[in-house]
Phi, psi and omega in degrees: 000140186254104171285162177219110191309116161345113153247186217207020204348232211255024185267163199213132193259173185265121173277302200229204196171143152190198194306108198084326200239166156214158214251124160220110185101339241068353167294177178220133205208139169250145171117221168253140163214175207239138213227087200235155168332325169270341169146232178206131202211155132004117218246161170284012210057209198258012166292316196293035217270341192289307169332301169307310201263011165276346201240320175017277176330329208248348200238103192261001168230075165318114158269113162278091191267117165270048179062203146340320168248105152359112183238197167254157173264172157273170206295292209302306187304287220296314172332301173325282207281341176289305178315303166324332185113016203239138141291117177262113185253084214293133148201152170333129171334286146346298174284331158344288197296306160323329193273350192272308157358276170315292219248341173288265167016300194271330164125035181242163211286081200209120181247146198239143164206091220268131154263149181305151184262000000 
């Protein structure tokens, strides 16, 4: 059987995760971040909606990490963000980070915006 190692062209997958940080690229970025087309930076939370609406145009899903446990996004954020056209998708981080993994691979318009576990 032949495996065929992943490639990710100039997109940067979630390696790892723990209590605070998450591992990208090989980085390493504590806190919250924002995981985007143009790259990846640090996000303000769910206050933080401008970070997110600069990539709008490139982005046809926001994966959404609420941190260890599964939330709700609040209403103003997911609103913010559907009227742009971004689709929100909510989960625990850990599953963000795989499902945006997965849907990267594949070549698709998919943006991440992670709270810490």
């Amino acid at each position: 059987m032949r495996l065929t190692e992943i490639t990710y062209d100039n997109a940067r997958p979630i390696d790892g995760y723990g209590p605070g940080f998450f591992r990208i690229g090989g980085e390493v970025y504590e806190g919250p971040v924002t995981v985007l087309p143009s790259g990846i930076a640090l996000w303000g939370g769910y206050d933080d909606t401008e970070t997110l609406l600069t990539q709008a145009d490139l982005i046809d899903v926001l994966f959404l990490g609420t941190g260890a446990n599964i939330a709700h996004a609040p209403t103003d954020f997911r609103r913010t963000m559907e009227d742009a056209g971004i689709g929100v998708d909510v989960m625990a981080s850990p599953a963000a980070c795989r499902t945006y993994n997965v849907l990267l691979s594949e070549g698709r318009r998919v943006a991440l915006a992670l709270l810490p576990i």
